[in-house]
C-alpha positions as CSV (number, residue, x, y, z in Angstrom):
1,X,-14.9,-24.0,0.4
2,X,-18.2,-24.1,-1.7
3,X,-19.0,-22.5,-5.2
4,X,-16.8,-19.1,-5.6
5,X,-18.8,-15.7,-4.2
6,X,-16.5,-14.3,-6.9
7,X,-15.8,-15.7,-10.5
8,X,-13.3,-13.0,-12.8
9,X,-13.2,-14.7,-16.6
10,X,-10.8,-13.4,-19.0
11,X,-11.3,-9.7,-17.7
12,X,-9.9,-7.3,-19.8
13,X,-10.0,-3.9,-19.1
14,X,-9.1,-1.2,-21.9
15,X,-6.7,2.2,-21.3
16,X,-7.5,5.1,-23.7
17,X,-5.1,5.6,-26.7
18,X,-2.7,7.4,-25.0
19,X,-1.4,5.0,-22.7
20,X,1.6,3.1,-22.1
21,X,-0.2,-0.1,-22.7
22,X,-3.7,-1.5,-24.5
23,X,-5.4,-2.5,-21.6
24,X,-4.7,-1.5,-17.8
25,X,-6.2,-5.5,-17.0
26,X,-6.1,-8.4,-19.2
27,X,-7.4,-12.0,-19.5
28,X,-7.3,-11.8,-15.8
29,X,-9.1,-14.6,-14.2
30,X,-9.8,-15.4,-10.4
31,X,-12.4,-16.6,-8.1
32,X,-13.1,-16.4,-4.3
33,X,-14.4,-18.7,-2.3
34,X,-16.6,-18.3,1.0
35,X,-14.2,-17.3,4.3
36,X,-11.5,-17.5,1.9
37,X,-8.8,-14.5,1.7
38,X,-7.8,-13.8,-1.7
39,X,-5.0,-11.1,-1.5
40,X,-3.7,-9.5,-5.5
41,X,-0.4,-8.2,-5.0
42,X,2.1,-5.9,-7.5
43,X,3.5,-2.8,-8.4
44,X,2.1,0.2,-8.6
45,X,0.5,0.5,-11.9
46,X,0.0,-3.4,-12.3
47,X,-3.7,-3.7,-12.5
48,X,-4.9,-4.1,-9.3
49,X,-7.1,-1.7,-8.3
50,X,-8.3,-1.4,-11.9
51,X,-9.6,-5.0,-11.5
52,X,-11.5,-4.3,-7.9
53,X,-12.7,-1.2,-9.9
54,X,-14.2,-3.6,-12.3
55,X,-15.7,-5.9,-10.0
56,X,-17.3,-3.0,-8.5
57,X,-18.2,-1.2,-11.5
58,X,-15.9,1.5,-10.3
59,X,-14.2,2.0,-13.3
60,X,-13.9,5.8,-14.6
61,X,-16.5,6.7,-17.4
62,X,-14.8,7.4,-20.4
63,X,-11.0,6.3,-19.1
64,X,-11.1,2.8,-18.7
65,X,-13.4,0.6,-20.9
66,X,-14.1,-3.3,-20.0
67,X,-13.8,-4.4,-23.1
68,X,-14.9,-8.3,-22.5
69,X,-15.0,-11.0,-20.2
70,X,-17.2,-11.8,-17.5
71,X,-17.8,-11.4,-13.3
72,X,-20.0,-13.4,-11.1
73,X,-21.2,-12.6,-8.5
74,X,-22.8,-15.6,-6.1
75,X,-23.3,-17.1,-10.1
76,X,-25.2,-13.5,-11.5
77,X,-23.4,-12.3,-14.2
78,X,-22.9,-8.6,-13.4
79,X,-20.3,-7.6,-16.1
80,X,-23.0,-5.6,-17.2
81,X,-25.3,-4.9,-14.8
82,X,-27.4,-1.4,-15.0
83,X,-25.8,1.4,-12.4
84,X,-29.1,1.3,-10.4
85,X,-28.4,-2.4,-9.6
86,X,-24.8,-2.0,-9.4
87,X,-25.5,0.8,-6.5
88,X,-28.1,-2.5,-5.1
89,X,-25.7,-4.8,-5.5
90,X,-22.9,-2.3,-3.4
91,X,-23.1,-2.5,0.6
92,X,-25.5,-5.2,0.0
93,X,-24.2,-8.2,-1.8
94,X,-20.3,-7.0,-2.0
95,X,-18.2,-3.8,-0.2
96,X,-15.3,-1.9,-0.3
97,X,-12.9,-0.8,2.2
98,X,-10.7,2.2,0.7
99,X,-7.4,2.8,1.4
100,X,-7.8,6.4,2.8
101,X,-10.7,6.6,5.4
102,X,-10.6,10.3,5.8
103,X,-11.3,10.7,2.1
104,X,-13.8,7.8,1.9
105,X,-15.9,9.3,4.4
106,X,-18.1,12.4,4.9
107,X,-16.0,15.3,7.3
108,X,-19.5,16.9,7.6
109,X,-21.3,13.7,9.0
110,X,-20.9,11.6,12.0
111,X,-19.6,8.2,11.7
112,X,-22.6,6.8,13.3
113,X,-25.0,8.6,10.9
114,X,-22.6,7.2,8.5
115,X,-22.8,3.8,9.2
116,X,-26.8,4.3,9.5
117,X,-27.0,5.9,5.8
118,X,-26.3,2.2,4.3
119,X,-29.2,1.1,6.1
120,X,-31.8,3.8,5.4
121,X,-30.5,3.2,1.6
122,X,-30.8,-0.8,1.4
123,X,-33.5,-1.2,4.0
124,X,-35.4,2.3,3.8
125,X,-38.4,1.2,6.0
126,X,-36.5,-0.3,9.1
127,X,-37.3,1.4,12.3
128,X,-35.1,3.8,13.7
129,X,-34.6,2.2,16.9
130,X,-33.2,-1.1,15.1
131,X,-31.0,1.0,12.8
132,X,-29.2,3.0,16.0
133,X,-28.6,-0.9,17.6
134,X,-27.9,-2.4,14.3
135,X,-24.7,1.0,14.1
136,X,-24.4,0.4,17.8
137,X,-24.2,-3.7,17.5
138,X,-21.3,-2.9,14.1
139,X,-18.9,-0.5,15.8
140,X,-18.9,-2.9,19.2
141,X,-18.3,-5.5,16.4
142,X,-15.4,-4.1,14.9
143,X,-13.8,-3.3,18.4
144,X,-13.9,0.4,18.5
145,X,-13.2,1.9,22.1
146,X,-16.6,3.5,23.7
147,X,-18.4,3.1,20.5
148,X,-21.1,4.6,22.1
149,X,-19.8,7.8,22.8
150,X,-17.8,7.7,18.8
151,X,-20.2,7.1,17.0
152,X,-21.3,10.9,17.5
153,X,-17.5,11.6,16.5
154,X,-16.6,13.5,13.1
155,X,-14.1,11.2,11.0
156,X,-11.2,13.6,12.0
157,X,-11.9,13.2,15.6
158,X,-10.4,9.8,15.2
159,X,-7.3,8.1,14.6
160,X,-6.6,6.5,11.4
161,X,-7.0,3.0,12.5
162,X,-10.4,4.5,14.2
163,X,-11.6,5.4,10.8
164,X,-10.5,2.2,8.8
165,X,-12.8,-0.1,11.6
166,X,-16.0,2.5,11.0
167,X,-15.0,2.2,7.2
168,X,-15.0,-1.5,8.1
169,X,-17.8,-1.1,10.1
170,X,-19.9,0.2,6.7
171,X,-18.8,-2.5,4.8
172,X,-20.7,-5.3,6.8
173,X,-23.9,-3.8,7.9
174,X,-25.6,-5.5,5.2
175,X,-23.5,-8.6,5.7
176,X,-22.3,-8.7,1.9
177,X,-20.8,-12.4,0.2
178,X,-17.8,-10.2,-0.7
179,X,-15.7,-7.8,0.5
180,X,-13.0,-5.8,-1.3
181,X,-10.3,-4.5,0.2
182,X,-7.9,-2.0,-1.4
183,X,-4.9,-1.6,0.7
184,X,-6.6,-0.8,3.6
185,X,-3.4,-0.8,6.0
186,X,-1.1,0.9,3.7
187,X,-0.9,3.9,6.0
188,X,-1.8,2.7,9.4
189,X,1.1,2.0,12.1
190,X,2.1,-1.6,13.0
191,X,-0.1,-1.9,15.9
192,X,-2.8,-0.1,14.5
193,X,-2.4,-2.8,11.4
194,X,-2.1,-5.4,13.7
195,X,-5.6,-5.1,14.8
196,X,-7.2,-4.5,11.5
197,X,-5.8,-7.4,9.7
198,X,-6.7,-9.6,12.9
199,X,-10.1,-8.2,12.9
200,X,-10.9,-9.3,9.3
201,X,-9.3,-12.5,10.2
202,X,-12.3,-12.5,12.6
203,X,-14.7,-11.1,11.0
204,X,-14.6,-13.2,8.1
205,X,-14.6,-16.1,10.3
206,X,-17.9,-15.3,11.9
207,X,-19.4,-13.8,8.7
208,X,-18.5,-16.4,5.9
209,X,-17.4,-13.0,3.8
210,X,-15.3,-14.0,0.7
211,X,-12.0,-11.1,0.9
212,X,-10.5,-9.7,-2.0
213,X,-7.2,-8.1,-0.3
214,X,-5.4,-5.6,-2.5
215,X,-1.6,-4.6,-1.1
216,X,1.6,-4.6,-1.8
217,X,3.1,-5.4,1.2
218,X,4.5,-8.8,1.5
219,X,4.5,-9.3,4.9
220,X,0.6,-8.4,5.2
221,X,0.5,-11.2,2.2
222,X,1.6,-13.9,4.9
223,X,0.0,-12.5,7.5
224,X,-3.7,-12.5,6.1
225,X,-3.5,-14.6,3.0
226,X,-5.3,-18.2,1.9
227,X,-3.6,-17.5,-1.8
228,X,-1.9,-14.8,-3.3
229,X,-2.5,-13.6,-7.2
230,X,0.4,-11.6,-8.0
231,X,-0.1,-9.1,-11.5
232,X,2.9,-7.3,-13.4
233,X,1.7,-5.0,-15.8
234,X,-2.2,-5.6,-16.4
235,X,-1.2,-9.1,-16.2
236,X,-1.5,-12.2,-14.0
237,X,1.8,-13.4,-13.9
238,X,1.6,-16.3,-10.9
239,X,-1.1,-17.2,-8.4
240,X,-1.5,-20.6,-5.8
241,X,-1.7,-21.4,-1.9
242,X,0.0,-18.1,-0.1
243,X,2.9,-20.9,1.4
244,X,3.2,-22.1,-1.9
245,X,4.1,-18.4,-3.5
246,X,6.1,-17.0,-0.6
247,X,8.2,-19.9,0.3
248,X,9.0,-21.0,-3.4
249,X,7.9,-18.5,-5.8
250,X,8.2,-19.4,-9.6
251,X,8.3,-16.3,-11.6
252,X,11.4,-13.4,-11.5
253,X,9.0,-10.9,-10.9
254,X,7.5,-12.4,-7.3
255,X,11.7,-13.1,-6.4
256,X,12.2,-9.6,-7.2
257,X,8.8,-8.6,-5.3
258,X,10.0,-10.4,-2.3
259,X,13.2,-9.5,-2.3
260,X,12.7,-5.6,-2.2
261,X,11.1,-6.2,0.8
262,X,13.0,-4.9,3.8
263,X,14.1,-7.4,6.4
264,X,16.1,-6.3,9.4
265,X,19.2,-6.1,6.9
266,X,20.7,-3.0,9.1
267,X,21.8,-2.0,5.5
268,X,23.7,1.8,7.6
269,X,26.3,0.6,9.5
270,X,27.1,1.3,12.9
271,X,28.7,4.8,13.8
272,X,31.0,5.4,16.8
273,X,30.0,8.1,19.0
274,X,30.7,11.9,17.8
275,X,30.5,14.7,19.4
276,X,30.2,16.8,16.3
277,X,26.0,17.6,16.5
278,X,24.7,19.3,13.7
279,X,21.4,19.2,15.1
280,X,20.7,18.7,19.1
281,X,17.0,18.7,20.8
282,X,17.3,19.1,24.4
283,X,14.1,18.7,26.9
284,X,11.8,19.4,24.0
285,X,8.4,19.9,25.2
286,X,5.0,21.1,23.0
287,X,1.8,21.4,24.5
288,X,-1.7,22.4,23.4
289,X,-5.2,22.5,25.1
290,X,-8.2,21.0,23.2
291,X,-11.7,19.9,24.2
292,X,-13.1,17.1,25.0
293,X,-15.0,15.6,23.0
294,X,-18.5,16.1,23.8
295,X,-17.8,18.6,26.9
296,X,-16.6,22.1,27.3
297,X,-13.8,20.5,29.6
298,X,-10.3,21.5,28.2
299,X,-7.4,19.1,28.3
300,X,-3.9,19.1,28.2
301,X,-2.0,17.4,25.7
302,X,1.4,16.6,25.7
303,X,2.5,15.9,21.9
304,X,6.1,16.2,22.8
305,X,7.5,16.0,26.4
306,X,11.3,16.3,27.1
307,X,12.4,15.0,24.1
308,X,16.0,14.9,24.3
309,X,18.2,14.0,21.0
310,X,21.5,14.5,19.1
311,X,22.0,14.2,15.4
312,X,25.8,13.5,14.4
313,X,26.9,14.5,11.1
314,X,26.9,12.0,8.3
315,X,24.3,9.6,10.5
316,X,20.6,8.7,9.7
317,X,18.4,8.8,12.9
318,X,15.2,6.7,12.7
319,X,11.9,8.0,14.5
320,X,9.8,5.3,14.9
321,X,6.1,4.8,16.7
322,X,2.4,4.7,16.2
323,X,0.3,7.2,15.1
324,X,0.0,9.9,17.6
325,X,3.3,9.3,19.3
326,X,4.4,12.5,18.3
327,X,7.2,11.5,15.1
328,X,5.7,14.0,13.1
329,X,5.3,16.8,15.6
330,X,8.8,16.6,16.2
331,X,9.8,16.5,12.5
332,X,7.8,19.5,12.2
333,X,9.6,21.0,15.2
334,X,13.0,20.5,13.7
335,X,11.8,21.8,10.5
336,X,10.4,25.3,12.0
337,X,7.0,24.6,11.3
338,X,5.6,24.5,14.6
339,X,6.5,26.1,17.5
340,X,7.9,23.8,21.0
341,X,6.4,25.6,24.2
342,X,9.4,24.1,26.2
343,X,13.1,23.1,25.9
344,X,15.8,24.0,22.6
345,X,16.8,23.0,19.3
346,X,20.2,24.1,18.7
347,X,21.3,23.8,14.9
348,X,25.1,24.0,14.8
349,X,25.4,24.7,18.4
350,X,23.2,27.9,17.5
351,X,20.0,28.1,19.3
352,X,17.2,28.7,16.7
353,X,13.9,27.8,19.2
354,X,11.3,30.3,18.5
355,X,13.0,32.1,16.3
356,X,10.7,35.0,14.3
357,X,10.4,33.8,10.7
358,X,12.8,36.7,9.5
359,X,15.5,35.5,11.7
360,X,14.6,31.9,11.2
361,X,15.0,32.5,7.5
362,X,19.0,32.8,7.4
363,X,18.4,29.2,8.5
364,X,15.8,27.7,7.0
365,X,17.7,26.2,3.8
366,X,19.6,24.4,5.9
367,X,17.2,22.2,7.1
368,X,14.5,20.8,4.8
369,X,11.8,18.2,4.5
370,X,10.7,15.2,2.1
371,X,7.0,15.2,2.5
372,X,4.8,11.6,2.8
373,X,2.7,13.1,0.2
374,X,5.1,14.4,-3.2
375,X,1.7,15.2,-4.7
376,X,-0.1,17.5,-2.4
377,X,3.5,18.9,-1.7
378,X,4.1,20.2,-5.4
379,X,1.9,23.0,-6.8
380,X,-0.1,21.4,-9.4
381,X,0.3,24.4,-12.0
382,X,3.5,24.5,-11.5
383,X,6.0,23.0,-14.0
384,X,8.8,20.7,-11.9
385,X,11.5,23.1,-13.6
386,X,10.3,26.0,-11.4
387,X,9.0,24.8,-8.1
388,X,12.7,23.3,-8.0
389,X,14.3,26.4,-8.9
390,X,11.5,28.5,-6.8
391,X,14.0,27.8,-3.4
392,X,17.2,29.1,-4.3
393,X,16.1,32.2,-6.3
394,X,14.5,33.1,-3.5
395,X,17.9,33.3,-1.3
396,X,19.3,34.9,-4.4
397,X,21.1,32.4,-6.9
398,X,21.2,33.2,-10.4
399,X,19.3,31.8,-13.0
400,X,22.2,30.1,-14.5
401,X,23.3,28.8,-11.1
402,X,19.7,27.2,-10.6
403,X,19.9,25.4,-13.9
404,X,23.1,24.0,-13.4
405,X,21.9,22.6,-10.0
406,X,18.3,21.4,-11.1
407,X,20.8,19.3,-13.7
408,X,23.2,18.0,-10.8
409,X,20.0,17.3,-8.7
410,X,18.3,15.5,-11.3
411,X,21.4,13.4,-12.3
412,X,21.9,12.5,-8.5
413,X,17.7,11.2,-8.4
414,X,18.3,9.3,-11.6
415,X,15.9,11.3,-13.6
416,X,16.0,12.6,-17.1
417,X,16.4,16.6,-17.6
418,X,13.6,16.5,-19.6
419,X,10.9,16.1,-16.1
420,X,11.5,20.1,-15.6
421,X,9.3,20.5,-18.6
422,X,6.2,18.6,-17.0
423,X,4.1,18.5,-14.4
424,X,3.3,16.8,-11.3
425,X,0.5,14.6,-12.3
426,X,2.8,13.5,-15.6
427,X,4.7,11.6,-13.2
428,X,4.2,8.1,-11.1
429,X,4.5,8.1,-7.1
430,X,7.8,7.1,-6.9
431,X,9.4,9.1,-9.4
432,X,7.5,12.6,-7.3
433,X,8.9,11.2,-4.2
434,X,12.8,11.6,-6.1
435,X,11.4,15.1,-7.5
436,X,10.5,15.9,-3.7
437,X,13.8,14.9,-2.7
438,X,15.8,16.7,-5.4
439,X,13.8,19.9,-4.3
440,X,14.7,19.3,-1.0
441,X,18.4,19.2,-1.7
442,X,18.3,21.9,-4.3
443,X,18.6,24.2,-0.7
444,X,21.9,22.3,-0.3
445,X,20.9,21.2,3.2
446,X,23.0,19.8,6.1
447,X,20.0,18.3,7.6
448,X,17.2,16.5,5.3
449,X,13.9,15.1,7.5
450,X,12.1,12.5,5.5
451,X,8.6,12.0,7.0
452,X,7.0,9.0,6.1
453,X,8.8,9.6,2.8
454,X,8.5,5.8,1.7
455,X,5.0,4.6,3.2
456,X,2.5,4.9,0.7
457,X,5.0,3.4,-2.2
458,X,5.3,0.0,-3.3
459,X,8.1,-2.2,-2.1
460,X,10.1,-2.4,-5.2
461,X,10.2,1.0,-5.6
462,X,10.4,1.6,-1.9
463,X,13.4,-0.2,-2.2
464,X,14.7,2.2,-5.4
465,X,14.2,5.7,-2.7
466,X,15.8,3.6,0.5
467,X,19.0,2.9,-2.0
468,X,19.0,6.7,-3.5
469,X,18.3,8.3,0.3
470,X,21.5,6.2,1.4
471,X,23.4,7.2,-1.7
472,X,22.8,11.0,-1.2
473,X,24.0,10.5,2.5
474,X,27.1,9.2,1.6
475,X,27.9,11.4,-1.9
476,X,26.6,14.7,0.0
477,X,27.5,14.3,3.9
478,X,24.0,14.7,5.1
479,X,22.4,13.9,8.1
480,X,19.3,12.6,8.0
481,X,16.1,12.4,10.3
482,X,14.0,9.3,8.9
483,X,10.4,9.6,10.7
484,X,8.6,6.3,10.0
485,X,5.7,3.8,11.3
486,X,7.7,0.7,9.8
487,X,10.7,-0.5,11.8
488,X,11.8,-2.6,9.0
489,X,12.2,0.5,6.8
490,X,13.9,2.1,9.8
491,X,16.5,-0.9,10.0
492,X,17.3,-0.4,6.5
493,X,18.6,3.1,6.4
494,X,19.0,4.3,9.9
495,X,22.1,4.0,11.9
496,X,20.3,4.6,15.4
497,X,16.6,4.8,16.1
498,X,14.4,6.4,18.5
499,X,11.9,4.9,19.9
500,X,8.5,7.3,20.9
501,X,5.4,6.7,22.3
502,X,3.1,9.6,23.8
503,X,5.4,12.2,23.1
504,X,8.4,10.7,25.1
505,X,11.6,9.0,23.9
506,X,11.2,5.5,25.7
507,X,13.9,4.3,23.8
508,X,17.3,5.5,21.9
509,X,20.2,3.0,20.7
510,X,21.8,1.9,17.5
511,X,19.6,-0.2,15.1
512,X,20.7,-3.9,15.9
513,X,20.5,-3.1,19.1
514,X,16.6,-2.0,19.1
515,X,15.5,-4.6,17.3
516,X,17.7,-7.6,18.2
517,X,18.0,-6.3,22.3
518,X,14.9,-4.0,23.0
519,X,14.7,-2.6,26.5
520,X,11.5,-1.0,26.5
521,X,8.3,-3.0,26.6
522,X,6.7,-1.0,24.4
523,X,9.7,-1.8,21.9
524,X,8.9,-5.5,22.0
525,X,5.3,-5.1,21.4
526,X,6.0,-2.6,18.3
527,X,7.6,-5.8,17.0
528,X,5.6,-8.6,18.1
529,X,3.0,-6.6,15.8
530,X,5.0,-6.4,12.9
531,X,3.2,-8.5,10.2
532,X,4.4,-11.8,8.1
533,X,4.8,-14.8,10.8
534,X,1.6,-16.8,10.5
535,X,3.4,-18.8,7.5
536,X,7.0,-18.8,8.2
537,X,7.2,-15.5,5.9
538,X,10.7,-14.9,8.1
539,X,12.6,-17.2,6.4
540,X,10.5,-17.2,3.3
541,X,11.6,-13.7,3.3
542,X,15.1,-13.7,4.5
């Protein structure tokens, strides 16, 4: 493949005094050759973003120190390189493709001008003709629909997958030796995933990049990989070929890695038909008018339309489909936090559509939601002990009640009693997500909706929330509405899935029947896309 665009020797990266461990990175050496895809993969909290941090010269001023070792790039030694020709060196000679678009990129600016600005900066006296070709000649490039007309678009006028290809788009204007990217489909639908990892495929092909691929996901591992670094705790703990790893890892932690990755295992078993609904949805229908994009012309949009369900008690139903196909419309729906212009929700066989938020309220603890995000979803001042307790004293528990129940609650997350003491950013990802769900259930629910409650964690501790959600369902009686992009997540808890696309149910059956007998088309090509079968990852993953 060449001499390495990218040469990490003995990197090791400090933590300040109070951490959990010396260094967040150490003695961690790699290189990365020309076209070749070099994917780090681990926990949470294992080092690798702190090591693309490095590379960059990311890392936060006064939190994390490299202490020693060296980084080449194309054979300079830029371990350490000024910050004027660090910001050179960036969009020119290496890139970065962030996990969340919508925060890596201006709201105030249009993607196109975006795209232009790393030309104006590396290039300052090219012609402003070439500049809107060169944006023009990128976001054909990278596949974008009418690019065109979107490249006058703001970043939240496009979908997520949208924004990760003009985020793409940025990263290869100036054609850089090396690319890093930090878990760039994390959060994007299986299609929508699909396409990006295919398109750096591509890309890389006709570019000669060198990728640095951060994830944790498995699956994208075999789908994208040449070889596969995988880091426990700062550390490098086994690397070789992406076959070699996947189909005969050496180390525990890469078994345990790849075995917490969900597989089709249709872990809820199937339910016989009851007629006992605690929740029903019958011809549900929301519609909204918006603008076109660049015209005063109004449009219709259909984000639910005659969405017809029933939710038995005691089962988990899965709500599965790309981004936009209206999952989280009709979470929100169920949940009372936006209002259906058509069609019922009955809760108990009690019609609560529409109801005014005073009536609504006799209801409302009854049904409650786990949030994708635990961290935006917690008040930051707020001590855990009282935005748990902030629900029931509000419907007029006792103080004494609310303590006994935060300590049930807690006990049933697996969490000690001293996290009501502390606050949300004193806690890791995962361990929110259970805080999230034991404030759910503090409400004592019938009906919990989980929305995207597992898809930004890693897959070990993925696997921890899918075990405790399954628990609770059986130790509590709850029903459950799991809204997810990933149907192998959906196979693992939910005893029947529902199938959307556009707003419409286009498919409804129990779990081995969607994914082993799929009626609908779009059903098969929801699975055709899901990643991990370049290398045989199925039975490496079995």
């Amino acid at each position: 493949m060449g001499a390495p665009i990218l040469e990490v020797r003995n990197l090791h990266v400090r933590l300040p005094g109070s951490g959990d461990r010396v260094y967040a990175a150490q003695d961690i050496s790699l290189t990365v050759a020309p076209r070749e895809i070099v994917c780090i993969v681990g926990e949470s909290g294992s080092g690798k973003s702190v090591t693309a941090g490095a590379v960059m010269g990311l890392l936060p001023k006064g939190v994390l120190t490299l202490e020693r070792g060296q980084i080449l790039l194309e054979g300079q030694d830029i371990t350490n390189a000024s910050r004027s020709d660090l910001r050179k060196l960036r969009g020119d000679r290496m890139a970065m493709i962030f996990q969340e678009p919508m925060t890596a990129l201006n709201p105030l600016m249009r993607v196109g001008d975006q795209v232009a600005e790393v030309f104006e900066f590396h290039q300052p006296g090219m012609a402003r003709a070439d500049v809107a070709a060169r944006v023009l000649a990128l976001l054909t490039d990278v596949r974008l629909p009418s690019p065109e007309t979107l490249r006058n678009a703001y970043p939240h006028q496009l979908s997520g997958g949208q924004r990760q290809r003009v985020m793409i788009a940025m990263a290869l204007a100036m054609e850089p030796a090396l690319i890093i990217a930090d878990e760039p489909t994390t959060a994007l639908d299986v299609t929508s995933q699909a396409q990006v990892l295919r398109l750096l495929h591509e890309l890389r092909d006709k570019h000669g990049n060198g990728v640095l691929f951060i994830t944790h996901d498995f699956d994208v591992v075999a789908e994208i990989a040449d070889r596969v670094v995988v880091m426990q705790a700062g550390r490098i703990v086994e690397s070789g070929p992406a076959a070699e790893v996947l189909q005969n890892p050496q180390q525990p932690y890469t078994r345990k890695l790849l075995a917490a990755v969900p597989r089709g295992s249709f872990g809820a078993a199937p339910r016989a038909a009851s007629t006992d609904h605690v929740l029903e949805v019958k011809d549900l229908a929301l519609r909204y008018e918006t603008k076109s994009l660049f015209s005063a012309h109004r449009r219709v949009v259909n984000a639910l339309d005659g969405v017809s369900l029933a939710l038995a008690r005691g089962e988990t139903l899965g709500i599965v489909g790309e981004s936009g196909s209206g999952k989280t419309t009709l979470g929100r729906c169920l949940a009372h936090m936006a209002q259906p212009t058509g069609g019922r929700i009955l809760l108990d066989g009690a019609d609560v559509t529409g109801l005014p938020r005073a009536q609504w309220r006799s209801h409302c603890k009854r049904v409650q939601m786990v949030f994708q995000d635990p961290f935006r979803s917690f008040n930051p001042r707020m001590k855990i002990g009282d935005s748990l307790a902030e629900g029931p004293m509000n419907f007029g528990a006792t103080r004494a009640e609310v303590e006994a129940r935060m300590l049930r609650m807690l006990a049933l997350v697996q969490l000690d009693a001293s996290a009501l003491q502390r606050f949300p950013h004193e806690f890791s990802g995962g361990q929110r997500q259970r805080l999230s769900i034991a404030r759910a259930l503090m409400m004592e629910p019938e009906v919990l909706i989980a929305d995207e409650a597992v898809s930004a964690l890693d897959v070990s501790v993925q696997s921890q929330i899918l075990d405790l959600l399954e628990e609770i369902r059986e130790r509590l009686g709850l029903s459950m509405v799991f809204i997810t992009h990933d149907l192998r997540v959906a196979a693992r808890l939910c005893h029947r899935i529902a199938v959307m696309q556009r707003g419409k149910v286009v498919e409804l059956g129990s779990a081995r029947q969607v994914f082993e007998e799929p009626q609908a088309a779009y059903t098969r090509e929801l699975l055709a896309a899901i990643p991990g079968r370049r290398i045989g990852a199925e039975e490496a993953l079995a």
